[in-house]
N, C-alpha and C positions, 0 to 999 in steps of 0.2 A: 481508545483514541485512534486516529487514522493516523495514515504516518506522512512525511512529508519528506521531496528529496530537494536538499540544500545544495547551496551555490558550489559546491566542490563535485560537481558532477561535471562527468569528462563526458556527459552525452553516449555511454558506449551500448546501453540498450541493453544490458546483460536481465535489468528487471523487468524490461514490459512482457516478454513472452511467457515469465514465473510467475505473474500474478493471477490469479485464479478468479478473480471479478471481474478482468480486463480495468482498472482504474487506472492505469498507467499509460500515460501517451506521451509522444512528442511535443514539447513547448518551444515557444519563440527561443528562452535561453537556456533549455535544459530538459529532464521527462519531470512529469508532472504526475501528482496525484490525486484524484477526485476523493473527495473526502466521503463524497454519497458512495461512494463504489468500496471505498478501501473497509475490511470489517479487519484488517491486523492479521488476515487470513483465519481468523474462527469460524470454526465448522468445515476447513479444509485441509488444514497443517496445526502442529503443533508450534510452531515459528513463524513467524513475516520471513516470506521466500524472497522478496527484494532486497531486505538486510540482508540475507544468506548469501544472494549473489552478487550484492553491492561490493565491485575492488575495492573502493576507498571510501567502505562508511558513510554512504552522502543518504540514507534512507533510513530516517529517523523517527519518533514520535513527534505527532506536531503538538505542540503542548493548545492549541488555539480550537483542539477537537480531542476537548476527554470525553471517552466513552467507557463503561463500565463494561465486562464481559457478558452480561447478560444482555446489555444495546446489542451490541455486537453480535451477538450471536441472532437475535432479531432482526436485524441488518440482514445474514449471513441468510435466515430462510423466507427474507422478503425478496431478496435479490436472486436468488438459486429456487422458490418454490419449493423447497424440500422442508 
């Protein structure tokens, strides 16, 4: 599932330059996640690098995009070519 970052985002940007699809941008009220873009980082990391670098936990699964590992990883070499 793609992950989504919730209203307790202090805006500090620490996950858009970590994300490895580029799905992370600036929103009207906070960074945002493309769900087309987010594969949970499969086929890049072994972890979502936004939760890793999220100070207060605001980068979460978004439950309204379950994806199975193997989506995701289809995602990961439709998006990357590889």
């Amino acid at each position: 599932m793609a992950f989504i970052i919730t209203e307790e985002c202090i805006n500090c940007g620490a996950c858009e330059p970590e994300c490895p699809n580029q799905a992370i941008s600036a929103g009207e009220e906070r960074y945002v996640i493309d769900p087309e873009k987010c594969t949970e980082c499969v086929g890049h990391y072994d972890k979502q690098q936004c939760a890793d670098v999220c100070p207060v936990d605001c980068c979460v699964p978004d439950p309204d995009h379950k994806e199975t590992k193997e989506e995701l990883m289809s995602k990961f070499h439709k998006l990357t070519g590889k």
